[in-house]
N, C-alpha and C positions, 0 to 999 in steps of 0.2 A: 504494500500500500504506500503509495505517495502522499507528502502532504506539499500543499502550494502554499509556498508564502509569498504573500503581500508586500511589496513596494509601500511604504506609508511614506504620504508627502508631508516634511517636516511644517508645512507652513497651516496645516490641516487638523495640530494638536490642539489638543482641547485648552479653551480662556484657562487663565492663573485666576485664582481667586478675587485680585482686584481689578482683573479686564468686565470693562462693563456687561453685564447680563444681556444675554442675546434679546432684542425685539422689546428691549425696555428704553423707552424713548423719554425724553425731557415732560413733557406732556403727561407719560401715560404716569412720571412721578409725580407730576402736581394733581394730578386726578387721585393718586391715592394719598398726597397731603389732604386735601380738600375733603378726601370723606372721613380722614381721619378725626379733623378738625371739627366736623360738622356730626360726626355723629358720637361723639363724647360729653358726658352732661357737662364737665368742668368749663365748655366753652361758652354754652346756653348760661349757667347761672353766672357765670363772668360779666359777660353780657351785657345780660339782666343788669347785675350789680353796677356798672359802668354809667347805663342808661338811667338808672333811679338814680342813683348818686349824684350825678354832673347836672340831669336836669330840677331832681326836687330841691337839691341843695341850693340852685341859682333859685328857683322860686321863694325856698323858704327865706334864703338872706336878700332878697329884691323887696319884699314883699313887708320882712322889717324894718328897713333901712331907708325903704324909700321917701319915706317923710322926712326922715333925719337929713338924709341926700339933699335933698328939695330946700331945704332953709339957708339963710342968707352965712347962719354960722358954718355951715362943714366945707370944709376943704379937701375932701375924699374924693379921689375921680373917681366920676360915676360909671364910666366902662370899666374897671376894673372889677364890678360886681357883675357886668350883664352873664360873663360865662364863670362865674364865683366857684360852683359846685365841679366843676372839670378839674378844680385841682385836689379834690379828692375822688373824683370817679377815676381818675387816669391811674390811680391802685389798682383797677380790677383791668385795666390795658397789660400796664406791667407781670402782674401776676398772670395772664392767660398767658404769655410771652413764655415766660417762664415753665409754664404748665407744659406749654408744646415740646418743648425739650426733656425735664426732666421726669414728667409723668410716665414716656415710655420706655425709663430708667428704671424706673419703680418698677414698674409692670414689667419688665423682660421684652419687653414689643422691641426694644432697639436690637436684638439681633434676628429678628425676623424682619427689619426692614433693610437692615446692612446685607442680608443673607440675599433678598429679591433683589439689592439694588446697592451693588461693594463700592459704585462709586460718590462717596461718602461729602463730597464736595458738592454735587447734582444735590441728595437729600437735602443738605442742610439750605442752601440757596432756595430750593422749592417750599421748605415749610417757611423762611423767609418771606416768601413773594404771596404764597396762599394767607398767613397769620397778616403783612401788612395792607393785604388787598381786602382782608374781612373788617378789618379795625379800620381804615381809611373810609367806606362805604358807610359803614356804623359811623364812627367817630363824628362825619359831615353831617348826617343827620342829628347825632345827638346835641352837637355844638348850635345846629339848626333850632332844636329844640330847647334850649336852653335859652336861647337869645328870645324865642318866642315868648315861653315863660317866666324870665327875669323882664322881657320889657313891658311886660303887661302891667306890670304892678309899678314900672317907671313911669310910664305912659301915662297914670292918672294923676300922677303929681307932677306931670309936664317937663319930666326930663327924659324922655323915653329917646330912643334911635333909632332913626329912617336905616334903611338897607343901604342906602345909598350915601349914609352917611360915613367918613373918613375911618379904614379901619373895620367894618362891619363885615363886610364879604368878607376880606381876608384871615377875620376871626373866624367863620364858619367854614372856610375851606384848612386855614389856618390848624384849627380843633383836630379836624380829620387828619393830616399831615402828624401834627404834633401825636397822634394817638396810636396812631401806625408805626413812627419811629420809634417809638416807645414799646410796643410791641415786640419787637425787633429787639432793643436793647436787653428786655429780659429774657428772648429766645438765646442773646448770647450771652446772658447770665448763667440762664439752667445749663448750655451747653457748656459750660465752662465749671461749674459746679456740682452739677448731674443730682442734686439732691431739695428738691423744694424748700421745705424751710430755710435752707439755708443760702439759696439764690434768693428768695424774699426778703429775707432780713437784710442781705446787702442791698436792696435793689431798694429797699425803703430806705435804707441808711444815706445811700449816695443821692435818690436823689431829692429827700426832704431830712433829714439830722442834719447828714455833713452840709449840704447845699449852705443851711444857714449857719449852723458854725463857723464854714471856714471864714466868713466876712468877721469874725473878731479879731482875726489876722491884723495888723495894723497897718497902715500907709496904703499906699496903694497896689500893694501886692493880697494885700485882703480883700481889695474891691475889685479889682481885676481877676481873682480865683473864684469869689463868688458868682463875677456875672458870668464866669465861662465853664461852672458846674452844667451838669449836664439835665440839670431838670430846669435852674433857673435859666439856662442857654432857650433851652426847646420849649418852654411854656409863652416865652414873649409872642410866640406867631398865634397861639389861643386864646389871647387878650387885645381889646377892644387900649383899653389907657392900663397901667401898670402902678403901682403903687410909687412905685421907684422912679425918677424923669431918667435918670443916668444908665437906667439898666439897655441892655445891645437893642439894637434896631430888629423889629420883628423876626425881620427874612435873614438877616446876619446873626443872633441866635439859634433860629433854625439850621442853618451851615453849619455852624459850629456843633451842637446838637449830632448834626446829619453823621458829622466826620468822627465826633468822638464814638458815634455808634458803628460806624463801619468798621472803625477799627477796633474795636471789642469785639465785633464778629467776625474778622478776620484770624485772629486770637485765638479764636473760639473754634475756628474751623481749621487753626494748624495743631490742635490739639486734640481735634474729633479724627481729625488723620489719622494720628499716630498714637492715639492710648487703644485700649480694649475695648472694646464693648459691652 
């Protein structure tokens, strides 16, 4: 009996473990970010939490303030209240951020997604783009909504804000942008730290403890650190007037903002490379 052997053509061996998965395409990964996201409760009550918080907060402090506002004695800008409550709803931005990364640490999901899809770099950039694309959509509307109901209750004491008024658009598209980056920030939190509480507790620390801390620094290296923390950087584009006159110019906070966040995800993703899973 003969046996025939085969010629095997070297260029025909099977992928290495990190050669991309056959017929998994950029797309078909954002399509399983997307359901990932979308069908976990931690995203829905985030959400939720995001949307009461930013809008009832504006209501609730419009709604007491607004007569105090309205009097010849306060000297408070009154835009600085229309989107009031966004600066605590944007906790449940960060915390979904963060969710998206370390939850499927917890749960073991992160080697069934490295397993369908090794190139590790495509993952992280798609739960990116799906978590900033969900919170950017949200975010416009909530900041929409917020302006709605903090200016209703300005409105009857005759300091309320046309849309058209300086500052107003760019707060509500502003909101969404700021909510999204933010997003993003704590996605390279949990990827960086892979354990929830403890991406949260930085991620509250950096950017509401330290943010105001650091301005005890003195001279102007304390005012300069403060304005280019990364919560007081990125929240200027979500506000109408600012408490602060000195604080950065909307859109150049937002930059700033932008870049300290890319590069914590960059970070983020030469160390999702190279550890374990």
């Amino acid at each position: 009996m003969s046996t025939a052997v085969l010629d095997r053509d070297p260029s025909a061996a099977s992928p290495t473990p990190t050669s991309p998965a056959p017929g998994v395409s950029f797309a078909r990964i954002l399509d399983a970010e997307w359901t990932k996201i979308r069908t976990v409760r931690s995203t829905v009550w985030s959400l939720i939490a995001m949307v009461t918080v930013s809008v009832g907060g504006t209501a609730l402090v419009c709604w007491g303030a607004a007569s105090e506002l309205a009097s010849d004695e306060s000297n408070e800008p009154v835009g600085a209240f229309l989107t009031w409550g966004l600066l605590f709803g944007q906790i449940a931005a960060l915390v979904l951020g963060i969710l998206v990364a370390s939850s499927e640490y917890s749960s073991g999901m992160i080697r069934t997604t490295l397993a369908a899809v090794p190139r590790r770099g495509s993952v992280l950039v798609a739960k990116a783009a799906v978590l900033a694309g969900v919170l950017l959509v949200l975010g416009v509307a909530t900041t929409l909504a917020s302006y709605l109901a903090g200016n209703f209750f300005l409105d009857r004491e005759g300091i309320g804000f046309a849309l058209d008024d300086p500052g107003v658009l760019r707060t509500i598209v502003g909101g969404g942008l700021y909510l999204a980056m933010l997003g993003v920030f704590g996605l390279a939190l949990g990827t960086l730290i892979r354990h929830t509480a403890g991406a949260v507790t930085v991620g509250i620390a950096v950017i509401f403890v330290v943010g105001n801390l650091i301005g005890l620094v003195p001279g102007v290296v304390g005012e300069w650190l403060e304005k280019l923390m990364p919560g007081n950087a990125g929240q200027m584009v979500a506000v109408v007037e600012w408490f602060d006159p000195d604080a950065l110019d909307p859109w150049v906070g937002f930059a700033v903002f932008s870049a300290e966040t890319l590069v914590l995800l960059a970070i983020a993703g030469l160390l999702f490379s190279r550890r374990d899973a």
